[in-house]
DOKE-64585 format. One record per atom (N, C-alpha, C): residue number from 0; residue in three letters; atom name; x, y, z. Coordinates in Angstrom, 1 decimal, padded with zeros to 4 digits, always signed. Each point is the difference from the previous one (the first is absolute). Layout:
# DOKE-64585
PT pos code site     xx     yy     zz
PT NUM  Ala   CA      X      Y      Z
...
This chain:
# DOKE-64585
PT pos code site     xx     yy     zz
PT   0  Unk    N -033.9 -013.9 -006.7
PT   0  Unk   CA -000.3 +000.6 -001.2
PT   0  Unk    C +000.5 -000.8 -001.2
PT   1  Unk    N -000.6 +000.1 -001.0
PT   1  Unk   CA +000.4 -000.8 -001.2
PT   1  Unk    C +000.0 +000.8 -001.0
PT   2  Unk    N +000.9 -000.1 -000.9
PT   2  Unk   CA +000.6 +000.9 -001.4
PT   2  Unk    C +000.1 -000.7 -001.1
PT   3  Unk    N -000.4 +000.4 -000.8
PT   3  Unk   CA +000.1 -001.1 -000.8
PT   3  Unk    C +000.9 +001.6 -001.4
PT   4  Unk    N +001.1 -000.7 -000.7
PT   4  Unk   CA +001.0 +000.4 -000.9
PT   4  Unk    C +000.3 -000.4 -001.0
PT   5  Unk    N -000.6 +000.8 -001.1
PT   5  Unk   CA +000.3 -000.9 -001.2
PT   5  Unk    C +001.6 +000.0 -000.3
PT   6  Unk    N +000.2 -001.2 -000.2
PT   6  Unk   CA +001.6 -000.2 -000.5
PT   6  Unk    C -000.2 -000.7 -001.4
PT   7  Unk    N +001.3 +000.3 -000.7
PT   7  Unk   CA +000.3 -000.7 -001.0
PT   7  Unk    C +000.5 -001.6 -000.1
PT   8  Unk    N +000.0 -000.8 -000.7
PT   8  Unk   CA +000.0 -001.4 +000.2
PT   8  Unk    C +001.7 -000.5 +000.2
PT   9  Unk    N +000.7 +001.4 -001.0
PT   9  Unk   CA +001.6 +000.1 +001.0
PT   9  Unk    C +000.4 +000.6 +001.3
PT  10  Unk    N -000.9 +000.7 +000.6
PT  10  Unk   CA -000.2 +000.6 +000.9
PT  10  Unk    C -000.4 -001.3 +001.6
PT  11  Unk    N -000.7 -000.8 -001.0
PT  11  Unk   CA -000.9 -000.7 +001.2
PT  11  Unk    C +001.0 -001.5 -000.2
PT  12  Unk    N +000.4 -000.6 -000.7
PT  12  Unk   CA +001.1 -001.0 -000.2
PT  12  Unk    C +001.5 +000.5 +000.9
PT  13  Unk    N +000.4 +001.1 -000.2
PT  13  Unk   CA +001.0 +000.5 +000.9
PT  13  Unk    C -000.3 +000.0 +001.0
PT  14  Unk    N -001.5 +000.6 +000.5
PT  14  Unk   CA +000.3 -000.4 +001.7
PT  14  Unk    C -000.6 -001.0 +000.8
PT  15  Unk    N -000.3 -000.8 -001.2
PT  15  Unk   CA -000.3 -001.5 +000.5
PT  15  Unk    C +001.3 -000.6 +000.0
PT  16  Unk    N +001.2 +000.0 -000.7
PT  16  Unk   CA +001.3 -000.2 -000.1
PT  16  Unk    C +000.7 +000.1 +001.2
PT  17  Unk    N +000.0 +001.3 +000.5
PT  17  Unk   CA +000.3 +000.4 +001.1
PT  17  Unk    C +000.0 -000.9 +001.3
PT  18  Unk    N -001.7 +000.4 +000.2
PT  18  Unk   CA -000.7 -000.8 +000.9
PT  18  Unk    C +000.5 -001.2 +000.5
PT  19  Unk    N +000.1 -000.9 -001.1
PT  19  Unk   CA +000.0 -001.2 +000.1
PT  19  Unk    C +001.8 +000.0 +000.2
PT  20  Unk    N +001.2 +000.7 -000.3
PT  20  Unk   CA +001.1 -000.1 +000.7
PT  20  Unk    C +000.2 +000.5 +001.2
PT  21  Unk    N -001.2 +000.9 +000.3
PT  21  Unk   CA +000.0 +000.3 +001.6
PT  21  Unk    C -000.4 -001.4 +000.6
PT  22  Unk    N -000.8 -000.9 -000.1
PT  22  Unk   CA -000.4 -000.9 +000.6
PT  22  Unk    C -001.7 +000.5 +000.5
PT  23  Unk    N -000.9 +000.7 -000.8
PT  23  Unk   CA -001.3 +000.5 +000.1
PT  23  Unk    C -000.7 +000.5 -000.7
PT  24  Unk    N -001.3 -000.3 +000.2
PT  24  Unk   CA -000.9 +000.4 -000.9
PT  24  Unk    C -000.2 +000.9 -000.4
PT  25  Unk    N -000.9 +000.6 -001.4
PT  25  Unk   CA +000.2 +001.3 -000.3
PT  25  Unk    C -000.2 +001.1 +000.8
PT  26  Unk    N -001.5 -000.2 +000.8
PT  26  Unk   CA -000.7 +000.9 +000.0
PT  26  Unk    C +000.9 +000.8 +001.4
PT  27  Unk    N +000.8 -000.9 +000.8
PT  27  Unk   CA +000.9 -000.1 +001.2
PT  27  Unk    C +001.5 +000.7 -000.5
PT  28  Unk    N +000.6 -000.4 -001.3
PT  28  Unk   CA +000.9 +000.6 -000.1
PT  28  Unk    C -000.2 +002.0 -000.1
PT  29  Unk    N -001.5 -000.1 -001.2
PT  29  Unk   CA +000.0 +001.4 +000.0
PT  29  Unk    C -000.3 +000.6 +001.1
PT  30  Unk    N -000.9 -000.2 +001.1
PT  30  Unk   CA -000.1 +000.8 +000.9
PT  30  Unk    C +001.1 +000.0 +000.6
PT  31  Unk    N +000.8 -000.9 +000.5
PT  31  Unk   CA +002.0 +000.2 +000.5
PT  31  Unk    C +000.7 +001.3 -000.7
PT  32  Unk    N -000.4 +000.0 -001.5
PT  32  Unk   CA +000.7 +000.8 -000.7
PT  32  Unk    C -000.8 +001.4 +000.0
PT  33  Unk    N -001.1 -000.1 +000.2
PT  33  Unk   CA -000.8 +001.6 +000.2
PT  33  Unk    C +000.4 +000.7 +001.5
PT  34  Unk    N +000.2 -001.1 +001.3
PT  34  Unk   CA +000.0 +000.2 +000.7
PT  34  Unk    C +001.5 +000.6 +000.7
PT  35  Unk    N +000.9 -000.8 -001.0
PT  35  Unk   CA +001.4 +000.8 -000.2
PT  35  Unk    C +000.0 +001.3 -000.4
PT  36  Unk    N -000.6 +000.2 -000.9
PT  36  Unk   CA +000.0 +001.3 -000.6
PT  36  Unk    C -000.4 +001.2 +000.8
PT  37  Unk    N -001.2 -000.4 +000.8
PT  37  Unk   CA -000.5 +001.0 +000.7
PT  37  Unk    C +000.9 +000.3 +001.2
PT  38  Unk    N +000.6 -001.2 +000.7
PT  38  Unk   CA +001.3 +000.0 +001.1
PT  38  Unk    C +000.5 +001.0 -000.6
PT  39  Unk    N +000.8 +000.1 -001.2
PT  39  Unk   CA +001.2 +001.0 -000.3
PT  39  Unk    C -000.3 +001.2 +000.2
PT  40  Unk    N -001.4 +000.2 +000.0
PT  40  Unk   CA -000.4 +001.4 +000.0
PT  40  Unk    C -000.4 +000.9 +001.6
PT  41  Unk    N +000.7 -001.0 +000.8
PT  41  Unk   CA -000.3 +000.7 +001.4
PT  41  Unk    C +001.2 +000.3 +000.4
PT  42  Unk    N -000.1 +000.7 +000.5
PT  42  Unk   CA +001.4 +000.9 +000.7
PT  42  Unk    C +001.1 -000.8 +000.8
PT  43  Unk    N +001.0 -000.5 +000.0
PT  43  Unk   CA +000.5 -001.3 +000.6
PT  43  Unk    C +000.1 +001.2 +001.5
PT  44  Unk    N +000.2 -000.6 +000.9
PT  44  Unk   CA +000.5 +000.2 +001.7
PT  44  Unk    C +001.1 +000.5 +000.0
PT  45  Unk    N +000.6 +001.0 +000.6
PT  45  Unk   CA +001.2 -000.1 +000.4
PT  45  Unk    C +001.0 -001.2 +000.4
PT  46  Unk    N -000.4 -000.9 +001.0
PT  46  Unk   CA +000.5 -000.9 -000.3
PT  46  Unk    C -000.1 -000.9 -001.1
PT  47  Unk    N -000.4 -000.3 -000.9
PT  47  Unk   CA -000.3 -000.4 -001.2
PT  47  Unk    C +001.4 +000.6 -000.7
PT  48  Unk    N +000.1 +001.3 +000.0
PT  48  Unk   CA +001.2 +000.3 -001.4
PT  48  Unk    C +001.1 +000.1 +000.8
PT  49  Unk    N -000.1 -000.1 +001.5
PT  49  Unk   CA +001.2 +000.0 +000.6
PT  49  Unk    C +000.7 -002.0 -000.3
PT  50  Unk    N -001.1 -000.5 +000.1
PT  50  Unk   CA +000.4 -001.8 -000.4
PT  50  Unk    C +000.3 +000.2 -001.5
PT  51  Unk    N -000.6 +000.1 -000.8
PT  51  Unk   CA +000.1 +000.3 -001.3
PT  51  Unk    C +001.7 +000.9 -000.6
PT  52  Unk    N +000.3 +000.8 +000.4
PT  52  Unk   CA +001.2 +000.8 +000.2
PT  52  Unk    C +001.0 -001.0 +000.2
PT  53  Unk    N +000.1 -000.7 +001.5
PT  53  Unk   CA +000.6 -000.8 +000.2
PT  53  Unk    C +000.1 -001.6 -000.7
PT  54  Unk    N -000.8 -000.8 -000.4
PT  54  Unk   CA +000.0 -000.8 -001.1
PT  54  Unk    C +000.4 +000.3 -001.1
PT  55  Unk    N -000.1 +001.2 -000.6
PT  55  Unk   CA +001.0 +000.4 -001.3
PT  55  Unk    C +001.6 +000.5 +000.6
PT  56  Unk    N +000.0 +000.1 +001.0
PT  56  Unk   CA +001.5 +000.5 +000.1
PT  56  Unk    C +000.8 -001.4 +000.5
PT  57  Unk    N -000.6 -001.1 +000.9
PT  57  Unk   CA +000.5 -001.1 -000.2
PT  57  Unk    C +000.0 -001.1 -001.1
PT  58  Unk    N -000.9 +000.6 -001.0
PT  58  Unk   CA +000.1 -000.8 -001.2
PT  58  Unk    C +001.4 +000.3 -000.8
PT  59  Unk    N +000.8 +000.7 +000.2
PT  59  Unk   CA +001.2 +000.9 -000.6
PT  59  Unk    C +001.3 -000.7 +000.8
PT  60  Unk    N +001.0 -000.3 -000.8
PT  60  Unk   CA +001.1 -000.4 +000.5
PT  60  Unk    C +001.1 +001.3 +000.6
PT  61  Unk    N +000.3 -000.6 +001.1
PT  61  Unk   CA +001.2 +001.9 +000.1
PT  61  Unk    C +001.0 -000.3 -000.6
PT  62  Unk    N +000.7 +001.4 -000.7
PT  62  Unk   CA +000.9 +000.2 -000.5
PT  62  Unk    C +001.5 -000.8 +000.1
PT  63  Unk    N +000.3 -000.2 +001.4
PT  63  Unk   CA +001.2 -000.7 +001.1
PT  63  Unk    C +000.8 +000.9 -000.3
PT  64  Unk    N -000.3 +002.0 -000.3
PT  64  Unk   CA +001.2 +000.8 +000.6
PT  64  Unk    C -001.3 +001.1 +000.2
PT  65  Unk    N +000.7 +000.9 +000.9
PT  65  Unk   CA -000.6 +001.7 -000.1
PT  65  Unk    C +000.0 +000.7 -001.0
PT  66  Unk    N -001.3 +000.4 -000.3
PT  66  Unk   CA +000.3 +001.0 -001.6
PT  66  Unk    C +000.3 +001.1 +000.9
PT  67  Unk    N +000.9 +000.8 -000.4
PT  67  Unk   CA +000.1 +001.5 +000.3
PT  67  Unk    C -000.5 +000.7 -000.7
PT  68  Unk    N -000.9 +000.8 +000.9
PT  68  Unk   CA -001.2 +001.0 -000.6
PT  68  Unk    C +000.5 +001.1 +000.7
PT  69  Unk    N +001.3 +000.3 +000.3
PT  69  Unk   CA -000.1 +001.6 +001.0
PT  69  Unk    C +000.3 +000.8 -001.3
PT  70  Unk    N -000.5 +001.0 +000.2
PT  70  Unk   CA +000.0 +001.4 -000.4
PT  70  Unk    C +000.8 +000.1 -000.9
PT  71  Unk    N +001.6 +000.0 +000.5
PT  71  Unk   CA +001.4 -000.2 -000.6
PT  71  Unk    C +000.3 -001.0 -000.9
PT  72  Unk    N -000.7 -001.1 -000.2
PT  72  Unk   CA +000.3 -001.0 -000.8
PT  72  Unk    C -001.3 +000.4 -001.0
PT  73  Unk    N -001.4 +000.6 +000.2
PT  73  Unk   CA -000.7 +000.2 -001.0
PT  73  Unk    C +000.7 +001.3 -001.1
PT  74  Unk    N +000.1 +001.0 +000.7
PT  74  Unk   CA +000.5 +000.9 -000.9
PT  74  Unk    C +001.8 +000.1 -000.5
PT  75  Unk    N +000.7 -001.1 +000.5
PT  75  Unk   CA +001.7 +000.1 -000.6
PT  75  Unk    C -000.4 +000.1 -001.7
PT  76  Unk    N +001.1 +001.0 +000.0
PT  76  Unk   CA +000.8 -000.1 -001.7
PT  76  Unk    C -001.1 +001.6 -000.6
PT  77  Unk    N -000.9 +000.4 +001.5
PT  77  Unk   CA -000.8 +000.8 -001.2
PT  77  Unk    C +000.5 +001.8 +000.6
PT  78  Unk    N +001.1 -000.1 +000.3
PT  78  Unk   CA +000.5 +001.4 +000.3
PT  78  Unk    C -000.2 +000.8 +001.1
PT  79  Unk    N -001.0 -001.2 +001.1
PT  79  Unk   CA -000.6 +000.9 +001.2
PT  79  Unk    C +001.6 +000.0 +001.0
């Protein structure tokens, strides 16, 4: 199929800009970039957000102590 989009001459300089720091041609970068777009829009997998989940939790440095989160340490000082 072919589309043709009117853009503005800032519009069309920017993603020739682009393009060309991706290392590709225009018409190649936008379909990459339409075709990103439409990806985001599909339901990821369960394994998907389970990898996902996990890459953001190893992106995180640990603490190097236990937070205490019991019960007793959340509510001290409030009169229970």
């Amino acid at each position: 199929m072919t589309l043709q989009i009117p853009l503005s001459a800032e519009a069309e300089a920017r993603l020739r800009e682009r393009a060309t720091a991706a290392g590709t041609d225009l018409a190649t970068f936008v379909l990459r970039v339409v075709e990103q777009e439409l990806a985001a829009d599909e339901p990821a997998s369960n394994a998907q957000r389970i990898a996902a989940l996990r890459d953001w939790a190893a992106s995180h440095e640990p603490l190097g102590y236990e937070a205490d989160d019991s019960r007793e340490s959340i509510y001290e000082g409030r009169g229970e």
